[in-house]
C-alpha positions, 0 to 999 in steps of 0.5 A: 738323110743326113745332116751336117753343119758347119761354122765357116770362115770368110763367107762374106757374099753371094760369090762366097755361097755360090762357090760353097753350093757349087763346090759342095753339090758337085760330091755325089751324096749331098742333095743339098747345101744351105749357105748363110752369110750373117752366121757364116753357117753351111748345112749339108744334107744327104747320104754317104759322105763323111764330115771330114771329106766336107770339111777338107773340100770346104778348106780347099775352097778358102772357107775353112771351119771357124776353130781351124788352123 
Protein backbone atom coordinates (compact mmCIF):
# COMPACT_ATOMS: atom_id res chain seq x y z
CA UNK A 1 0.00 0.00 0.00
CA UNK A 2 0.89 3.25 -0.70
CA UNK A 3 1.23 6.23 1.18
CA UNK A 4 1.28 9.73 0.50
CA UNK A 5 1.41 13.47 2.51
CA UNK A 6 0.39 16.12 2.02
CA UNK A 7 0.91 19.84 3.76
CA UNK A 8 -2.29 21.77 3.04
CA UNK A 9 -3.71 25.13 3.16
CA UNK A 10 -6.76 26.50 5.12
CA UNK A 11 -7.50 23.41 7.22
CA UNK A 12 -9.12 24.95 9.94
CA UNK A 13 -12.03 22.72 11.24
CA UNK A 14 -14.11 19.57 11.37
CA UNK A 15 -16.14 20.69 8.06
CA UNK A 16 -12.52 21.33 6.65
CA UNK A 17 -11.54 17.31 7.44
CA UNK A 18 -14.58 16.26 6.50
CA UNK A 19 -14.87 17.63 2.82
CA UNK A 20 -10.94 16.42 2.73
CA UNK A 21 -12.01 12.64 3.73
CA UNK A 22 -15.08 12.67 1.67
CA UNK A 23 -13.48 14.38 -1.50
CA UNK A 24 -10.33 12.24 -1.33
CA UNK A 25 -12.29 8.75 -0.35
CA UNK A 26 -14.68 9.23 -3.32
CA UNK A 27 -11.29 8.21 -5.70
CA UNK A 28 -11.60 4.71 -6.36
CA UNK A 29 -7.84 3.72 -5.00
CA UNK A 30 -7.54 5.33 -1.68
CA UNK A 31 -8.47 3.36 1.30
CA UNK A 32 -7.76 5.92 3.43
CA UNK A 33 -7.29 9.48 4.33
CA UNK A 34 -5.93 11.04 7.58
CA UNK A 35 -6.75 14.72 8.32
CA UNK A 36 -5.13 16.86 11.18
CA UNK A 37 -6.11 20.14 11.65
CA UNK A 38 -2.99 21.44 14.22
CA UNK A 39 -0.38 20.80 11.21
CA UNK A 40 -2.67 21.24 8.57
CA UNK A 41 -1.35 17.45 7.49
CA UNK A 42 -3.66 14.95 5.10
CA UNK A 43 -2.31 11.25 4.73
CA UNK A 44 -3.63 9.08 1.64
CA UNK A 45 -3.28 5.48 1.94
CA UNK A 46 -4.00 3.09 -0.83
CA UNK A 47 -3.18 1.99 -4.51
CA UNK A 48 -3.25 3.30 -7.78
CA UNK A 49 -3.54 6.95 -7.96
CA UNK A 50 -0.93 9.11 -8.58
CA UNK A 51 0.31 12.14 -6.12
CA UNK A 52 -0.55 14.72 -8.56
CA UNK A 53 -4.22 13.60 -9.28
CA UNK A 54 -4.30 13.94 -5.18
CA UNK A 55 -2.80 17.35 -5.14
CA UNK A 56 -5.17 18.58 -8.05
CA UNK A 57 -8.39 17.43 -6.21
CA UNK A 58 -6.99 18.66 -3.05
CA UNK A 59 -6.81 22.40 -4.92
CA UNK A 60 -10.17 21.85 -6.42
CA UNK A 61 -11.55 21.35 -2.88
CA UNK A 62 -9.98 24.88 -1.62
CA UNK A 63 -7.02 23.06 0.25
CA UNK A 64 -4.25 23.33 -1.78
CA UNK A 65 -0.60 22.15 -0.99
CA UNK A 66 1.18 24.54 1.59
CA UNK A 67 4.21 25.95 -1.29
CA UNK A 68 1.48 26.25 -3.95
CA UNK A 69 0.41 29.18 -5.87
Amino acid sequence: MKTELFEVKNVKCAGCVKAIADGLTAHPQVDEVTVTVEDSCVTVKGDGFTREALARKLAELGYPEAGSG
